[in-house]
N, CA, C and O of each residue as an XYZ file, in Angstrom:
832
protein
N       0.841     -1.195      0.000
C       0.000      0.000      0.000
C       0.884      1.255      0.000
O       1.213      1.626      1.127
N       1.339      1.991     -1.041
C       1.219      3.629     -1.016
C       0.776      4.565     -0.358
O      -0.288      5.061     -0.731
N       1.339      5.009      0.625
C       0.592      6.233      0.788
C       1.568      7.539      0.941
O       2.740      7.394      1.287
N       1.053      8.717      0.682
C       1.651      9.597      0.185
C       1.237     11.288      0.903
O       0.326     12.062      0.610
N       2.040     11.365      1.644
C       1.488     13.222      1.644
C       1.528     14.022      1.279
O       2.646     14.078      0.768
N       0.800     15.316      1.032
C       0.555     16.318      0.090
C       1.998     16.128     -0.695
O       2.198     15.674     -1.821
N       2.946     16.635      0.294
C       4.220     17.418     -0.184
C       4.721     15.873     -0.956
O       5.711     15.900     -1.687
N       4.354     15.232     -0.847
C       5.303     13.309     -1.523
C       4.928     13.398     -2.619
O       5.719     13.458     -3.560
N       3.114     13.440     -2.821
C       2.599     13.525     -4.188
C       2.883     14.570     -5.041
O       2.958     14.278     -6.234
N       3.095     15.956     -4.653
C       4.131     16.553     -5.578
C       5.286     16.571     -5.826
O       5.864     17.170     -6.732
N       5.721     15.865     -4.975
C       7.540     15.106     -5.643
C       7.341     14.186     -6.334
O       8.367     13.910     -6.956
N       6.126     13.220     -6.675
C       6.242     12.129     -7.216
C       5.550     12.517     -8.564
O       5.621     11.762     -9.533
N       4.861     13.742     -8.609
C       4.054     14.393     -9.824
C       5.438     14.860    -10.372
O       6.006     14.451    -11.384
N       5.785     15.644     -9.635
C       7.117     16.465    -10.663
C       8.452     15.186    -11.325
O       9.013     15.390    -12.401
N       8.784     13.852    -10.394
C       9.298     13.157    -10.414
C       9.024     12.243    -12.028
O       9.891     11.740    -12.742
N       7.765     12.262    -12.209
C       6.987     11.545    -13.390
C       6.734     12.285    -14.781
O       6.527     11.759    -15.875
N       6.790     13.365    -14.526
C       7.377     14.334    -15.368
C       8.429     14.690    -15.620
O       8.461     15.254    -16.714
N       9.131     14.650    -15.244
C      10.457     14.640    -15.411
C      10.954     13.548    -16.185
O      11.611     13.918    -17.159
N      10.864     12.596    -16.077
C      10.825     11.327    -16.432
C      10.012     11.104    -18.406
O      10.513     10.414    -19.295
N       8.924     11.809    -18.494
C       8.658     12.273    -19.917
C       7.112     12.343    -19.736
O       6.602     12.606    -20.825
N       6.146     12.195    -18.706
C       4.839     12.322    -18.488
C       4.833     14.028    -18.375
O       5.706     14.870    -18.164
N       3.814     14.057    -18.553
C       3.135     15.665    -18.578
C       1.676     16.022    -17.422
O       0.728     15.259    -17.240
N       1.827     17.032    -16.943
C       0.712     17.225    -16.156
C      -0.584     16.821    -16.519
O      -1.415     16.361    -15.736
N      -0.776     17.045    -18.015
C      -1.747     17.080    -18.722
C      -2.361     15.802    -18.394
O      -3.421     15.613    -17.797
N      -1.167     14.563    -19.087
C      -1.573     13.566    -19.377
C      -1.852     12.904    -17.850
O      -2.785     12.103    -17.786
N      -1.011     13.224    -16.478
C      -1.548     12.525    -15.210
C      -2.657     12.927    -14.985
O      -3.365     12.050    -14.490
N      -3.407     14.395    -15.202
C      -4.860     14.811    -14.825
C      -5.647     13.778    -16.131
O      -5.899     12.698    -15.596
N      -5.870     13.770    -16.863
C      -6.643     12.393    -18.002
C      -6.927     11.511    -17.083
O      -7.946     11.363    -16.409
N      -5.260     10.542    -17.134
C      -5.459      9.502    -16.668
C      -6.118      9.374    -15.228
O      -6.620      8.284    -14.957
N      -6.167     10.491    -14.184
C      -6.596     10.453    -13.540
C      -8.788     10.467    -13.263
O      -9.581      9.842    -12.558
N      -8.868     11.490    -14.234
C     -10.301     11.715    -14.450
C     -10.895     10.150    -15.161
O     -11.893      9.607    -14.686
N     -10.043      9.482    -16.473
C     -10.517      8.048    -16.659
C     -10.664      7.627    -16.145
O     -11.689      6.944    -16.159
N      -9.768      7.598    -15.135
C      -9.435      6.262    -14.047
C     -10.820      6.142    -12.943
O     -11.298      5.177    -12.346
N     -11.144      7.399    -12.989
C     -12.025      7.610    -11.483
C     -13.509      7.416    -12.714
O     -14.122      6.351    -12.638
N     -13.798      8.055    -13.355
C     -14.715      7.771    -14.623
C     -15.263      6.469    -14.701
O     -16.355      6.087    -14.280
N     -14.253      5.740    -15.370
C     -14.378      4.306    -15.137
C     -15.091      3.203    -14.358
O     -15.714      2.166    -14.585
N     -14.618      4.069    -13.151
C     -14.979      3.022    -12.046
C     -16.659      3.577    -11.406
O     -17.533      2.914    -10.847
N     -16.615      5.142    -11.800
C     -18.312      5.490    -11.369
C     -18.820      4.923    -13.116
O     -19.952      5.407    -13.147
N     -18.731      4.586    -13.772
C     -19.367      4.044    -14.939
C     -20.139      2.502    -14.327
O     -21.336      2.258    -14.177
N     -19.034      1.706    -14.085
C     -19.099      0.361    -14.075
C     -19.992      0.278    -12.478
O     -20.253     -0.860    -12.087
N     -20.316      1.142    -11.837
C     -21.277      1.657    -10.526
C     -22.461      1.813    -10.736
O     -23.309      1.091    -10.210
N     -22.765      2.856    -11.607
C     -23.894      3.536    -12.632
C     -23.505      2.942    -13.812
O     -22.549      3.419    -14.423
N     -24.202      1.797    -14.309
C     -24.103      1.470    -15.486
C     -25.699      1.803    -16.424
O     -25.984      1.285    -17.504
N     -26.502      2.726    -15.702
C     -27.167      3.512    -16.465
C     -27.216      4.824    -16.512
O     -27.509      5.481    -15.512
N     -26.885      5.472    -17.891
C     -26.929      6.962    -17.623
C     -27.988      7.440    -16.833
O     -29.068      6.936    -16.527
N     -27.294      8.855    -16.482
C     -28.197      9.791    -15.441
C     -27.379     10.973    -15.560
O     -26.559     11.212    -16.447
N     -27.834     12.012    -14.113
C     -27.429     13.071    -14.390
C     -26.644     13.565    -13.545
O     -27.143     13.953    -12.489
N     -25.368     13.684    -13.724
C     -24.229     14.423    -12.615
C     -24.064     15.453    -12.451
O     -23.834     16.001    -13.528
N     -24.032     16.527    -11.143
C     -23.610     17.079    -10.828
C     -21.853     17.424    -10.658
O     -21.304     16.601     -9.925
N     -21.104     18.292    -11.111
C     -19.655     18.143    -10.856
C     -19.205     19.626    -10.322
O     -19.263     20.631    -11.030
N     -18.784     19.611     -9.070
C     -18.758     21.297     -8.604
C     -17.016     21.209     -8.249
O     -16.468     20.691     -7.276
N     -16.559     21.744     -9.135
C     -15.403     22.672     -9.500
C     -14.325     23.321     -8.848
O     -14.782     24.462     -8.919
N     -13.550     23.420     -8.432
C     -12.922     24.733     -7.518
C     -11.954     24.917     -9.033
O     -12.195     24.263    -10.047
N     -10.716     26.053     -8.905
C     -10.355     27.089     -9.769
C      -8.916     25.957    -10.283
O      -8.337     26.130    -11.355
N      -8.448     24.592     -9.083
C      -7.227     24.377     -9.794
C      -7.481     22.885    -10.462
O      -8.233     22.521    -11.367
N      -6.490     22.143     -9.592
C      -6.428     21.073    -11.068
C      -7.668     19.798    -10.142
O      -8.196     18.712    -10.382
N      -7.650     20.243     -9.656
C      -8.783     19.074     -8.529
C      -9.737     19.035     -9.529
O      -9.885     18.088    -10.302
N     -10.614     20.415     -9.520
C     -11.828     20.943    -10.371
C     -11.149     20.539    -11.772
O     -11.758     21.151    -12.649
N     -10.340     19.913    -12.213
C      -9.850     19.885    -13.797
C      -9.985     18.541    -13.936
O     -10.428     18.094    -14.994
N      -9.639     17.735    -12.934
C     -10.092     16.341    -13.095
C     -11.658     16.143    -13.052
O     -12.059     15.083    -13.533
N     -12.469     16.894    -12.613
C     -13.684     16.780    -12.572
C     -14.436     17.105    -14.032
O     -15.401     16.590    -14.596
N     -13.455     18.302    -14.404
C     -13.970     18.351    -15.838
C     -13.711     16.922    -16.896
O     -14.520     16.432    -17.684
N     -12.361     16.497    -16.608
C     -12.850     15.324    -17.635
C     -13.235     14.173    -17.320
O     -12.817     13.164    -17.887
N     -14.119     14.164    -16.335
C     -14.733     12.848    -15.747
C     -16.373     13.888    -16.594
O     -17.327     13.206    -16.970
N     -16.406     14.838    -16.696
C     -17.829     15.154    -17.508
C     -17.713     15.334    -18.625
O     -18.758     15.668    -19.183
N     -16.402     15.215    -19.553
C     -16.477     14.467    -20.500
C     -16.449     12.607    -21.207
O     -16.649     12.075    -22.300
N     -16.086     12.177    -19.851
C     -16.309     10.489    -20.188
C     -17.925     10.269    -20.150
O     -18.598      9.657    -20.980
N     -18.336     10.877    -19.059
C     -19.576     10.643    -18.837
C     -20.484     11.220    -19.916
O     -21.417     10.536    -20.337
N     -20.299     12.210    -20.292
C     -20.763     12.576    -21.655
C     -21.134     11.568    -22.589
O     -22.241     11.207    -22.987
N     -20.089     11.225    -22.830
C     -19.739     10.596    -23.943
C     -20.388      8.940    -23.942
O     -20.672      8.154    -24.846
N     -20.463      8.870    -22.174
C     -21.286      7.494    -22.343
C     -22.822      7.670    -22.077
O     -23.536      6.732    -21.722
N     -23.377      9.246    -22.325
C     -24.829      9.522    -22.840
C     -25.342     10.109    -21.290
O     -26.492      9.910    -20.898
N     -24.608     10.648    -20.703
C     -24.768     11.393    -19.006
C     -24.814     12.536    -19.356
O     -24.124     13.067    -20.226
N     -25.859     13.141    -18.525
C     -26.118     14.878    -18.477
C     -25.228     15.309    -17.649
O     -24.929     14.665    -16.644
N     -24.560     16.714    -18.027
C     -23.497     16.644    -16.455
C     -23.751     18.136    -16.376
O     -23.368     18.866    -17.289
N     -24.546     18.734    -15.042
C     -24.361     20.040    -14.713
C     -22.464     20.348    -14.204
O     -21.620     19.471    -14.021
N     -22.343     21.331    -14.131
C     -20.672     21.820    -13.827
C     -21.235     23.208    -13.080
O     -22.314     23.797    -13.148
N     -19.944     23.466    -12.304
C     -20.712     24.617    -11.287
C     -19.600     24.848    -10.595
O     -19.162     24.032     -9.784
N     -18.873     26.319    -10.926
C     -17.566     26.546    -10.290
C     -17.239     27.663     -9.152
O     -16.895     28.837     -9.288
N     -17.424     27.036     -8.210
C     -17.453     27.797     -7.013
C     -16.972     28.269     -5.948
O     -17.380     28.427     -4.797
N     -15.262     28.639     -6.972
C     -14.226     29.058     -6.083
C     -14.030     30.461     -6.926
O     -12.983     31.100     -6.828
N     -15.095     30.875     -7.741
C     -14.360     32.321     -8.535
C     -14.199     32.132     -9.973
O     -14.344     31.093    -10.617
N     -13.903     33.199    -10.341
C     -13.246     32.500    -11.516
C     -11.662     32.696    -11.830
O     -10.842     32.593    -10.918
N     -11.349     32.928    -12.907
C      -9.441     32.432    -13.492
C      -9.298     30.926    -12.878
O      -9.009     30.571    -11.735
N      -9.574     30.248    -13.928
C      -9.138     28.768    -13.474
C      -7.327     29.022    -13.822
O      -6.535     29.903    -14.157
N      -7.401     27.464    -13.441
C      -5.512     27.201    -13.630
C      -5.936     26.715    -15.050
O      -6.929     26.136    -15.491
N      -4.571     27.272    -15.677
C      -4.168     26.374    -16.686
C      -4.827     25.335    -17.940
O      -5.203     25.278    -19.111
N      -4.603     24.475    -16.476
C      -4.981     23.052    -17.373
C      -6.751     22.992    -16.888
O      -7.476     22.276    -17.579
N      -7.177     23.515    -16.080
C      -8.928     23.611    -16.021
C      -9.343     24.329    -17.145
O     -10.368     24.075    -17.778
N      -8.588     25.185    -17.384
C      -8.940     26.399    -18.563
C      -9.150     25.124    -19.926
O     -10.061     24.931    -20.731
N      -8.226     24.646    -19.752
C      -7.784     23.944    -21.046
C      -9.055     22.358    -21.045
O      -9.502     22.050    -22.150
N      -9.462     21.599    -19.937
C     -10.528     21.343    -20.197
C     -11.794     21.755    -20.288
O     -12.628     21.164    -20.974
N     -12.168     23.378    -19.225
C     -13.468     23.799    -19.786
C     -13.310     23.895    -20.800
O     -14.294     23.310    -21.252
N     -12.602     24.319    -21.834
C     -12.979     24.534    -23.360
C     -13.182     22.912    -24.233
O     -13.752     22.520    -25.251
N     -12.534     22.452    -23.389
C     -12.763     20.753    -24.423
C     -14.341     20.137    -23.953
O     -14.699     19.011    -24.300
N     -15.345     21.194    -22.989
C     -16.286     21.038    -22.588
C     -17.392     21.593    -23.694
O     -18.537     21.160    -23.823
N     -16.741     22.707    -24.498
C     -17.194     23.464    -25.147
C     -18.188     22.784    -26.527
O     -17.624     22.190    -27.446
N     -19.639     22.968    -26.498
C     -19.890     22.355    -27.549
C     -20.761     20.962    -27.221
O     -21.735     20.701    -27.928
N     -20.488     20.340    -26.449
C     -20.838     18.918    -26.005
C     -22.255     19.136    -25.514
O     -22.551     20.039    -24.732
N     -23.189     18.188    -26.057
C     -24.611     18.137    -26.170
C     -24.647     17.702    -24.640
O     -23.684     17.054    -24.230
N     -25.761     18.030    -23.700
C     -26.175     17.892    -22.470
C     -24.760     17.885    -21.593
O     -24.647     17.010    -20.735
N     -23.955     18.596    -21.737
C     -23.439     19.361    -20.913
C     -23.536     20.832    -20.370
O     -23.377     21.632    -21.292
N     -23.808     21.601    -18.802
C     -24.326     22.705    -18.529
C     -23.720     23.645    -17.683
O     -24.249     23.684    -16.572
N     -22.909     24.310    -17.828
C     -22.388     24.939    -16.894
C     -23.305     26.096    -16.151
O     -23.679     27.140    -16.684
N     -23.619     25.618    -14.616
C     -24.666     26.931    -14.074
C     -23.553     27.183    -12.973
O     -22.568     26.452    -12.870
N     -23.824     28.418    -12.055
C     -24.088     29.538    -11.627
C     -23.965     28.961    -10.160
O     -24.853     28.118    -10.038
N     -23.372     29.048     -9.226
C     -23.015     28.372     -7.716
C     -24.391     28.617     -7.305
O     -25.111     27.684     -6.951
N     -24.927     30.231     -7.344
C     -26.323     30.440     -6.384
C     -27.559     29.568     -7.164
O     -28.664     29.614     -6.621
N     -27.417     28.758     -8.440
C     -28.048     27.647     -8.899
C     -28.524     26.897     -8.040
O     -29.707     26.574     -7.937
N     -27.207     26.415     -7.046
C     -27.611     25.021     -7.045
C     -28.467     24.802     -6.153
O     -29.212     23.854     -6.402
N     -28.628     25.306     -5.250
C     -29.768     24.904     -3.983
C     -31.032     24.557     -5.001
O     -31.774     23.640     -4.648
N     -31.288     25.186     -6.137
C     -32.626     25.231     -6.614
C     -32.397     23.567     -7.787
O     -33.190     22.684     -8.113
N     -31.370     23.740     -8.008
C     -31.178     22.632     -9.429
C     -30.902     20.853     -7.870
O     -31.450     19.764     -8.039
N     -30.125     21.130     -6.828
C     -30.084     20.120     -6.222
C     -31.521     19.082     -5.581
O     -31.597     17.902     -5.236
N     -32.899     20.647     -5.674
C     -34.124     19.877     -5.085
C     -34.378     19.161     -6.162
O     -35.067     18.183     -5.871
N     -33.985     19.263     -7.835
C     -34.574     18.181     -8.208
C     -33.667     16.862     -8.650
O     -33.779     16.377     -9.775
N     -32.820     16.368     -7.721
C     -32.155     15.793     -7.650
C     -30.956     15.180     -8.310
O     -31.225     15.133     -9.510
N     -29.726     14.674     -8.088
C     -29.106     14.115     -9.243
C     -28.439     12.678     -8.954
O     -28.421     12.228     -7.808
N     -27.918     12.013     -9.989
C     -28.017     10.581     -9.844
C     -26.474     10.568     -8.889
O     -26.232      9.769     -7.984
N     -25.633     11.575     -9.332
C     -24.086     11.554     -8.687
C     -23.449     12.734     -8.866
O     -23.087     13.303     -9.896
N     -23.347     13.077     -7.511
C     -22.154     14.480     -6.886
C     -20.931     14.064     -6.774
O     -20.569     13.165     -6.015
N     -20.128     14.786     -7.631
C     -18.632     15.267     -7.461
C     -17.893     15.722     -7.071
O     -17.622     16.584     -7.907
N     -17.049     15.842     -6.065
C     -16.783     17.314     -5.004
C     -15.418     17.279     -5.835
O     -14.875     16.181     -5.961
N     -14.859     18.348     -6.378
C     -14.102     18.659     -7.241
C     -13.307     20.057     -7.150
O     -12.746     20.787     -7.967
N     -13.579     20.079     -5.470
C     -13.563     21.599     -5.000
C     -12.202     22.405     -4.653
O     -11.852     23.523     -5.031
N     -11.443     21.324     -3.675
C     -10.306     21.364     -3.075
C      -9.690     20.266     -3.217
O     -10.539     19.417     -3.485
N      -8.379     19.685     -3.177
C      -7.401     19.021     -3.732
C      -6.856     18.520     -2.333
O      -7.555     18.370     -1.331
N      -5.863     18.349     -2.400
C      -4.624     17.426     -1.299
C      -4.042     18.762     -0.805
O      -3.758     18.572      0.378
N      -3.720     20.061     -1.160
C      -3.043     20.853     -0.535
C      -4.129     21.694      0.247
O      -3.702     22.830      0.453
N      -5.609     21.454      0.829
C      -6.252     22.404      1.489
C      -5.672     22.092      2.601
O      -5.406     20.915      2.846
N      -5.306     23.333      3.665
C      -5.394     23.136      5.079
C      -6.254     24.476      5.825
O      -6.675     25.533      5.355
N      -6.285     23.984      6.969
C      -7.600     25.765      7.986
C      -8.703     25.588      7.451
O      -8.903     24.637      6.695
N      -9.498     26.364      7.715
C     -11.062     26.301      7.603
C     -11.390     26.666      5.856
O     -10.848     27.318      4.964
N     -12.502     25.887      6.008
C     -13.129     26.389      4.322
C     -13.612     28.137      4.323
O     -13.545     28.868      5.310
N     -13.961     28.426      3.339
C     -14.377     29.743      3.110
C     -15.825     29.609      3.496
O     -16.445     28.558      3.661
N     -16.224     30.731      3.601
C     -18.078     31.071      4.043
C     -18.351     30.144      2.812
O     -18.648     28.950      2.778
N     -18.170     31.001      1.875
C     -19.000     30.414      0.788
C     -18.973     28.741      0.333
O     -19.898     27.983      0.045
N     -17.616     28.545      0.399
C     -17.828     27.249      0.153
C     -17.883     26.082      1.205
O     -17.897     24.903      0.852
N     -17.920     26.581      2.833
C     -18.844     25.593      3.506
C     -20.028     25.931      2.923
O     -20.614     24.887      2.636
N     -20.608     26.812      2.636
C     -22.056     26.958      2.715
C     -22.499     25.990      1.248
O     -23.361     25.120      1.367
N     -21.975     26.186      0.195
C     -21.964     24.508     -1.130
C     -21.758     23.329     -0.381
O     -22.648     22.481     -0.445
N     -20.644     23.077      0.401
C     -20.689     21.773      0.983
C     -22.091     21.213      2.152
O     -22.302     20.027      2.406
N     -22.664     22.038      2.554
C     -23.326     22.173      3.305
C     -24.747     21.539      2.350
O     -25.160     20.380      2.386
N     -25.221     22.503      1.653
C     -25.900     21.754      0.072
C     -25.883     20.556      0.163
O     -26.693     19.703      0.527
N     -24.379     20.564     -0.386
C     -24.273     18.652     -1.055
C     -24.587     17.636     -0.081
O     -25.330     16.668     -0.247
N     -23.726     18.067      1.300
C     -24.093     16.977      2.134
C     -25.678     16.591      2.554
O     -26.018     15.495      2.998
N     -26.448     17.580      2.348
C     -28.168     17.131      2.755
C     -28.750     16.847      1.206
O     -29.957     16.957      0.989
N     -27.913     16.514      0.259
C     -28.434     16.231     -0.871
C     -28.523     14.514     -1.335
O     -27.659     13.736     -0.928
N     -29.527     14.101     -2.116
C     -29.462     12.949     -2.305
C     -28.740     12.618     -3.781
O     -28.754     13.376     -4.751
N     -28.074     11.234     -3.712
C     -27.501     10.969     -5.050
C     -25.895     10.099     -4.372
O     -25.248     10.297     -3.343
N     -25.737      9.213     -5.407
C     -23.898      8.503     -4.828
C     -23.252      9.880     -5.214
O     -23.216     10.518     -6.266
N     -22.631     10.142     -3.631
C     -21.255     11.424     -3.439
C     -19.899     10.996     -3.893
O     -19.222     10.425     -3.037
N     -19.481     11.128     -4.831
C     -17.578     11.179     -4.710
C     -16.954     12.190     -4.839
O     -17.293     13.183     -5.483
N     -15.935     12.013     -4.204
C     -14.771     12.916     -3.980
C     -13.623     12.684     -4.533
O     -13.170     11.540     -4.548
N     -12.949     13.751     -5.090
C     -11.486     13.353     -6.051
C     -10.287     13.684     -5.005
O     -10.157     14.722     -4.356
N      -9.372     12.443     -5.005
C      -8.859     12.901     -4.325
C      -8.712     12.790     -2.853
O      -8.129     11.818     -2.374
N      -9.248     13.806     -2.049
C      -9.575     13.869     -0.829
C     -11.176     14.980     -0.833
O     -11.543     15.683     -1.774
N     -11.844     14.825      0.462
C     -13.259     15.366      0.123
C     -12.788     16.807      0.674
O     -12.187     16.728      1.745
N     -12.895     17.700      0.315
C     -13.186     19.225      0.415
C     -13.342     19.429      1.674
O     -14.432     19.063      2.115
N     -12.614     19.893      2.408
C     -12.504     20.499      3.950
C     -11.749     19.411      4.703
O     -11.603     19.482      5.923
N     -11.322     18.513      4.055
C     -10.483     17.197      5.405
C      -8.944     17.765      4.920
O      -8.698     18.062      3.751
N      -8.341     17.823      5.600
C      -6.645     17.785      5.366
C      -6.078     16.576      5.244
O      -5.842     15.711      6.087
N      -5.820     16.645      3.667
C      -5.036     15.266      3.516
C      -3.593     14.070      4.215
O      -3.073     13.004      3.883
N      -3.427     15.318      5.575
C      -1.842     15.060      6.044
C      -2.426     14.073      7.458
O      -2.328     12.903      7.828
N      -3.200     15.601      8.042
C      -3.721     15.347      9.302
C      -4.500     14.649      9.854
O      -4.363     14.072     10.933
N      -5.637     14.651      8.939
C      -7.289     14.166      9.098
C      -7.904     15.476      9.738
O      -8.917     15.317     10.419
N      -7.521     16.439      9.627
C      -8.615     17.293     10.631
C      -9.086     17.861      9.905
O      -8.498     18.372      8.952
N     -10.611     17.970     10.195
C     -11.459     18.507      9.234
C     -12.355     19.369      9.914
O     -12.662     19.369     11.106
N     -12.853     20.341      8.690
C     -13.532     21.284      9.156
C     -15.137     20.822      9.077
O     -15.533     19.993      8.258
N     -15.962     21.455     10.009
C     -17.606     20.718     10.352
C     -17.807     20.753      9.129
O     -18.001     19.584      8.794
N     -17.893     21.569      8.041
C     -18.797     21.789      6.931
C     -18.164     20.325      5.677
O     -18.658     19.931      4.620
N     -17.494     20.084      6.082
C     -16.582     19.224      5.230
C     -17.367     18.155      4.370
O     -18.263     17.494      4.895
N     -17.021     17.993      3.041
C     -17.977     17.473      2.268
C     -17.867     16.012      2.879
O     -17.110     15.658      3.783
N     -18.748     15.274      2.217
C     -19.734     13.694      3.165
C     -19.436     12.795      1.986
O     -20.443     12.552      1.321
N     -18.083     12.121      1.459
C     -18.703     11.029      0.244
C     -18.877      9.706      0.640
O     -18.621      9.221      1.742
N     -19.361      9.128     -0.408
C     -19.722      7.523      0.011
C     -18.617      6.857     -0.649
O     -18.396      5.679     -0.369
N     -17.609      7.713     -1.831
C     -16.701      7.115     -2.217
C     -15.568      8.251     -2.761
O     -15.836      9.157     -3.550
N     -14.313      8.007     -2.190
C     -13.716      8.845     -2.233
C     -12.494      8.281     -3.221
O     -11.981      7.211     -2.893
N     -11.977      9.004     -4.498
C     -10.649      8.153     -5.639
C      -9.436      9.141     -5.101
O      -9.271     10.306     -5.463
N      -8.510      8.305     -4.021
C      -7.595      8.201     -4.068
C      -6.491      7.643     -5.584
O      -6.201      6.601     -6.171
N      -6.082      9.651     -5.680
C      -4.794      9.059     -7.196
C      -3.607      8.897     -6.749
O      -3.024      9.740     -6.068
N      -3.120      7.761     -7.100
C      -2.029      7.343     -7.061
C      -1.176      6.694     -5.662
O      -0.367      5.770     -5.581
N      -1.643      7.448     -4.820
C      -1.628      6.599     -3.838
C      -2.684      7.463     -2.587
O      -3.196      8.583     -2.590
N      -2.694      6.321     -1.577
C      -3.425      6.614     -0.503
C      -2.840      7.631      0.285
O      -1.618      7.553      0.412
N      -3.702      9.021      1.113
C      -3.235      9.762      1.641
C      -3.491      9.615      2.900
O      -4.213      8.663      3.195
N      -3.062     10.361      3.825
C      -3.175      9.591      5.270
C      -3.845      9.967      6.140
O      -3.760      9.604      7.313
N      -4.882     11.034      5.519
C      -6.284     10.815      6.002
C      -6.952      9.413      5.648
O      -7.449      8.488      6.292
N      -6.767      9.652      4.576
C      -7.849      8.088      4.256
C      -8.077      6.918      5.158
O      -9.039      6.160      5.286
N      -6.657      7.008      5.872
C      -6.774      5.814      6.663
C      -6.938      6.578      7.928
O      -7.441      5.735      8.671
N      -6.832      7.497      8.500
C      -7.107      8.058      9.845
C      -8.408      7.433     10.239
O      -8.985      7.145      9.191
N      -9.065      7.124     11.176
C     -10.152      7.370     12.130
C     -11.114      8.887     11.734
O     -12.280      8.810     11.347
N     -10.837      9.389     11.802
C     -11.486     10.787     11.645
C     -11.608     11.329     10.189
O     -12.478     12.076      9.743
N     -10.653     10.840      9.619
C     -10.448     11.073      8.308
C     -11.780      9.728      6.729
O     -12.418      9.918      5.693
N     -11.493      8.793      7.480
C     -12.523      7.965      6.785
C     -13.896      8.026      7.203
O     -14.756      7.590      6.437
N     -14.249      8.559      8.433
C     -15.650      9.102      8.598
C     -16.282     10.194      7.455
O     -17.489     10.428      7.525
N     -15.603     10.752      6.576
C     -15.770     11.676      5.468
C     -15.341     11.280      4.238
O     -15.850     12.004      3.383
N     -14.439     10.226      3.651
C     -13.887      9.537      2.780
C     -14.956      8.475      2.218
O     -14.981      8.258      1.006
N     -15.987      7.699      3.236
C     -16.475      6.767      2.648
C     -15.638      5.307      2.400
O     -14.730      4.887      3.116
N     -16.061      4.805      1.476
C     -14.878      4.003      0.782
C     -13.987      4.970     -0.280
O     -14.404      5.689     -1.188
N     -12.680      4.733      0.148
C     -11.350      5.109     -0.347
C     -10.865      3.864     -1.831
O     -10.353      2.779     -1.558
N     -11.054      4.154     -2.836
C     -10.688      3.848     -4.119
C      -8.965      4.197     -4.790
O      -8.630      5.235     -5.360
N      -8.331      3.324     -4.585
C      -7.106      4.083     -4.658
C      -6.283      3.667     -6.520
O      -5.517      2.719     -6.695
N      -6.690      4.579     -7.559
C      -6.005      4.556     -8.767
C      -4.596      4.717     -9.308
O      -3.685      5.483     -8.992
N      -4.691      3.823    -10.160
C      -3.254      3.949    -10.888
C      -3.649      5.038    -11.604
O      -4.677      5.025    -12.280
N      -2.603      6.401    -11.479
C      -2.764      7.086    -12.714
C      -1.436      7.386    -13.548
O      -1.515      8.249    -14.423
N      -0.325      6.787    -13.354
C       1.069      6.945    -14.189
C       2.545      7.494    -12.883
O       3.688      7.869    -13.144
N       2.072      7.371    -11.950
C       3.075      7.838    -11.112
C       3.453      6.510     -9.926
O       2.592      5.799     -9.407
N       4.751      6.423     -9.710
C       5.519      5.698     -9.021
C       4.940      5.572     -7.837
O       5.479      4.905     -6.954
């Protein structure tokens, strides 16, 4: 078993790149990887929710709503850390661009789009490097999701837990399944930390 903390998984990201992989291509393989496995879960289309934050967390979420797309899934998107994405989010919202029943709404949306329910939430918000309390605003989205119905996953780690520590903030998102990339972080296995993780899914996505 792997496991890895914040600061490991970016030595082992930069390490794999270096090596001749590209950021690009570990965020893919990462969004397939996790794709995949909510496919073969939900093996009938429906309609996903995928809520966003500005870096590459929210970028893997974007191309998990293009697999799902593509295997005939409606996918609302909903970015609710601001806007100026990073980079490579920039570079999949636009590969979003165009794609039939895909929707990008509006954060103050969702309370109204969540009463009519969705088949699967994405928390796509915060990454492996959050630590301290969430923002007003985005406990107050997590807050949403967690009284919402539908299978919850989380990329990664769930939005408000610290991937090092396990300490998490109250508002902290709730999944039933959480995709650990590349290796397990050490919340996942904490006590305190898997009370918010769910089941922990841990993917190959191209790194050592």
């Amino acid at each position: 078993m792997k496991i890895y903390t914040s600061q490991q998984m970016r030595e082992r990201e930069q390490a794999a790149v270096d090596k001749g992989a590209t950021f690009e291509g570990l965020m893919e393989n990462a969004g397939q990887a996790a794709a995949a496995d909510l496919l073969r879960r939900l093996p009938e289309a429906g309609h996903a929710l995928i809520v966003c934050g500005k870096g590459n967390n929210g970028s893997d979420g974007l191309v998990i709503a293009r697999v799902l797309q593509a295997a005939g899934w409606c996918a609302d998107i909903a970015f609710v850390a601001g806007s100026g994405l990073s980079e490579l989010a920039e570079l999949n919202r636009r590969r979003l661009q165009g794609l039939a029943n895909i929707e990008i709404i509006a954060a103050d949306e969702l309370e109204g789009r969540l009463k009519s329910g969705y088949t699967l939430i994405i928390d796509g918000i915060f990454g492996t490097g959050f630590t301290g309390a969430l923002p007003a605003n985005i406990a107050a989205v997590c807050r949403l999701l967690n009284r919402s119905d539908g299978l919850k996953a989380a990329l990664d780690i769930p939005t408000g837990l610290n991937c090092d520590s396990g300490t998490a903030d109250k508002d902290t998102f709730r999944a039933d399944i959480t995709y650990a990339f590349a290796a397990y972080k050490p919340a996942h296995l904490r006590e305190a930390g898997r009370a918010y993780c769910g089941e922990t899914v841990c993917l190959d996505i191209g790194i050592d």
